[in-house]
C-alpha positions in Angstrom: 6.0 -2.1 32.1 8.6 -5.0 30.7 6.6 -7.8 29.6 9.1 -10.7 29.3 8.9 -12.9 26.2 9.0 -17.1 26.9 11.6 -17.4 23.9 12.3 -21.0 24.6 8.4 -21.9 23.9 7.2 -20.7 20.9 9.4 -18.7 18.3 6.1 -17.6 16.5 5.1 -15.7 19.2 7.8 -14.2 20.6 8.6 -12.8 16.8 5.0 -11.3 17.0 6.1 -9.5 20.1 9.2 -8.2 19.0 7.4 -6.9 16.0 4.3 -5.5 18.0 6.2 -3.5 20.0 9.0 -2.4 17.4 6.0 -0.8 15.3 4.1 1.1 18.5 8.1 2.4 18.8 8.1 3.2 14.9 4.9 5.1 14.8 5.8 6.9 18.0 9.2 8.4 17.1 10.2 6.6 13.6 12.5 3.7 12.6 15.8 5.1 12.8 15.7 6.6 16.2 14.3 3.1 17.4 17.3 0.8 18.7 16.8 -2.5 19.0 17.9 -2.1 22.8 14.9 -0.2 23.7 13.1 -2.9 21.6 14.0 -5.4 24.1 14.2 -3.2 27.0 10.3 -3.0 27.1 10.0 -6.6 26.4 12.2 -7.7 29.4 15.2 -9.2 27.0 18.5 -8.4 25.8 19.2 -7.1 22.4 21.3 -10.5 21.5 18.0 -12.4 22.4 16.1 -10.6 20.1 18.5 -11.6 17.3 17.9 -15.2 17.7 14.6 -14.4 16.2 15.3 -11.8 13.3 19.1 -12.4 12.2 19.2 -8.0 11.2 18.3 -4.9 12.5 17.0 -4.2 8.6 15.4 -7.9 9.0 13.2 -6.4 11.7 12.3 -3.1 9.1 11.5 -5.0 6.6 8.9 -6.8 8.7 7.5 -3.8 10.0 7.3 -2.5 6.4 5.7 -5.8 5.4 2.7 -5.5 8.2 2.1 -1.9 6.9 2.1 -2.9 3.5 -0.5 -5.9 4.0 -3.0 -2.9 5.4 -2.8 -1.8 1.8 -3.5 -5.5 0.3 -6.5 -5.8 2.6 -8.0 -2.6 1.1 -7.4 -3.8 -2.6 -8.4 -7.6 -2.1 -11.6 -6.0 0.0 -12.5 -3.8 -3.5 -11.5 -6.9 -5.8 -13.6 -9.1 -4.3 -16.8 -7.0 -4.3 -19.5 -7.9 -7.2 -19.5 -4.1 -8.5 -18.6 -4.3 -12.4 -15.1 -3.9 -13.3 -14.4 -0.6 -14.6 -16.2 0.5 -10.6 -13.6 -1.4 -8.7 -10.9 -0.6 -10.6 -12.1 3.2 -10.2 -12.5 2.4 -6.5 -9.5 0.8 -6.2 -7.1 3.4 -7.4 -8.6 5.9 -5.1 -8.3 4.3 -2.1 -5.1 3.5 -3.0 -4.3 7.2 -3.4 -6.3 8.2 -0.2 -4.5 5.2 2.3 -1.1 6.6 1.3 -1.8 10.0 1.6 -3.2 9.5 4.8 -0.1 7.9 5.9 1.8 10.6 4.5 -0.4 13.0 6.9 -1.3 10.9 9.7 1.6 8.5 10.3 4.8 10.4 8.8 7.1 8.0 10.3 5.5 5.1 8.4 5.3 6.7 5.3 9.2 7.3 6.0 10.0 3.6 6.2 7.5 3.0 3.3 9.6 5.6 1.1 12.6 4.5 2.4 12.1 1.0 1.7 11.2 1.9 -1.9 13.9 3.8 -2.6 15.8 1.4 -1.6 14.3 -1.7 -3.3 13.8 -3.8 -0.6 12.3 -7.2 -1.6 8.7 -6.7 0.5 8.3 -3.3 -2.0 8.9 -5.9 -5.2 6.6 -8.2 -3.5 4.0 -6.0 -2.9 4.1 -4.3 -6.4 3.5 -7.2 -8.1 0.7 -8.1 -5.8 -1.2 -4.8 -6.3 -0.1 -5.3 -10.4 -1.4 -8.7 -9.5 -5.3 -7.5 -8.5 -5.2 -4.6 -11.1 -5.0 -8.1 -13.9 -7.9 -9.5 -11.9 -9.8 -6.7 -12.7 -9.0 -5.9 -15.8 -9.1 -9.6 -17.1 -13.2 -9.8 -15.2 -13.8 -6.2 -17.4 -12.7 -7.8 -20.5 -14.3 -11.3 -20.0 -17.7 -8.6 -19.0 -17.4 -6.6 -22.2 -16.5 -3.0 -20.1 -12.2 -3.5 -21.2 -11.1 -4.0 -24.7 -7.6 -4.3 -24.8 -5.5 -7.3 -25.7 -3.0 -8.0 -22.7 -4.9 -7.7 -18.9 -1.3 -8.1 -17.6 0.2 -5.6 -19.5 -2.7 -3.8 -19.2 -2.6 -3.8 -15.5 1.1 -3.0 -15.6 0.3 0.3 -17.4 -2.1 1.6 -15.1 0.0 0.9 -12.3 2.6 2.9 -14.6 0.4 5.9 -15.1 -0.9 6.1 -11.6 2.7 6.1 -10.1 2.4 9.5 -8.8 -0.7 9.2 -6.8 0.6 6.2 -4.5 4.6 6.0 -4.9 5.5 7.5 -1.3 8.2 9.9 -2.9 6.4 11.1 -5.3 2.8 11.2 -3.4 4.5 13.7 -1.0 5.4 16.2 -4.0 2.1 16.1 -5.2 0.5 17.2 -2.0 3.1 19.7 -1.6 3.0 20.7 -5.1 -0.4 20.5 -6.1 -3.2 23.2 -6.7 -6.1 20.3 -6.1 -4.6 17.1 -5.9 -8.3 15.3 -5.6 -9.5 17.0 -9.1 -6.1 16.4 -10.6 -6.0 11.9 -9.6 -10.1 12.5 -10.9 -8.2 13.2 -13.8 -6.1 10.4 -14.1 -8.4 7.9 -13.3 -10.8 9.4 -16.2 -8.0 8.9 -18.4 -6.8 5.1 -17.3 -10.8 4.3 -18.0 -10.8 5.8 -20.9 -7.5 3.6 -22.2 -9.1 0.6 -21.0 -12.8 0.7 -21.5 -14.7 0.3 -24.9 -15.9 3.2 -26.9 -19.3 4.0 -26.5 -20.0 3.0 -22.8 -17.5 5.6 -21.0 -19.4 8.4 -21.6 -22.1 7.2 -18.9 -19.7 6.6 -16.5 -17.7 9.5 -16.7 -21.2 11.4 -15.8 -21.8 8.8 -13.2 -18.3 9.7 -11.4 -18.5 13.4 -12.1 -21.7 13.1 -9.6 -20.2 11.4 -7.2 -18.2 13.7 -4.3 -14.9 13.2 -3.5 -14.2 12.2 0.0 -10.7 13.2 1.0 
């Protein structure tokens, strides 16, 4: 059913509509076979109307992206903001990081197109949203060495290695040849994260948490 949009009243809604129903059409069949006709079509406007409130067809992708991405920054402000010591979230962190994307590589294929896409291109929401997830990372690493669980130097250059290091569990390209590519994927980002810890935490105190982890199951 066409649900006309009051455009005259209030601009801030009727760009949450556009964008509501562009994404149910993006998840549903994927961005490049949406056109912003049918867009408007089910919202009971022309396609020129729906330009008064995003000046680009890519103006309306990048918003789409931008919703998708802020799922992500929920998770990692959710795990940043819990009272678990440092080295924990940071552990926590980085999986579920892993385990969203994947899951968006699996479950919603057509997102994870327009994620990839979107990085590959360097659209400006991907910067932003790198350097709000490098952002959290220097949180946590700056509470871990304030706590005494971190000794290095530099939390923000800290934090921009370990996004460095992890690239290949959450980049969207490179995510996708890992689960293609890899024998165990799970054991092999267990890995990883043992080694991040390890470059970040003092001597003496990892050994306890490795054991801790290695007890813990991996929930794919």
């Amino acid at each position: 059913m066409n649900r006309p949009v009051r455009t005259g009243t209030d601009p801030d809604e009727a760009r949450a509509r556009i964008l509501e129903v562009a994404e149910q059409h993006f998840r549903r069949i994927g961005y490049h076979k949406t056109p912003v006709a049918d867009i408007a079509s089910e919202l009971g406007m022309s396609p020129a109307n729906v330009y008064r409130f995003f000046p680009s067809r890519d103006a309306i992708n990048e918003s789409i992206c931008g919703r998708v991405l802020n799922e992500v920054a929920e998770i990692a402000l959710a795990i940043a903001c819990t009272n678990a010591p440092a080295v924990e979230k940071l552990d926590q962190l980085l999986t579920a990081l892993h385990q969203h994307n994947k899951m968006t590589l699996v479950k919603e294929k057509h997102m994870h197109d327009l994620i990839a896409a979107a990085t590959q291109e360097n659209w400006s929401i991907i910067k932003a949203h790198t350097e709000r997830t490098v952002t959290i990372f220097e949180a946590i690493i700056r509470a871990g060495i304030e706590a005494g669980e971190f000794e290095v130097e530099d939390a923000a250059e800290a934090a921009r290695a370990v996004r460095s290091a992890f690239m290949q569990f959450f980049h969207p390209v490179l995510i996708e040849h890992c689960v293609q590519h890899s024998e165990d994927i799970e054991a092999d980002l267990r890995d990883q994260i043992r080694f991040i810890l390890k470059a970040l935490r003092k001597r003496g105190s990892l050994e306890h948490h490795r054991q801790d982890q290695d007890s813990q199951p991996i929930h794919g």
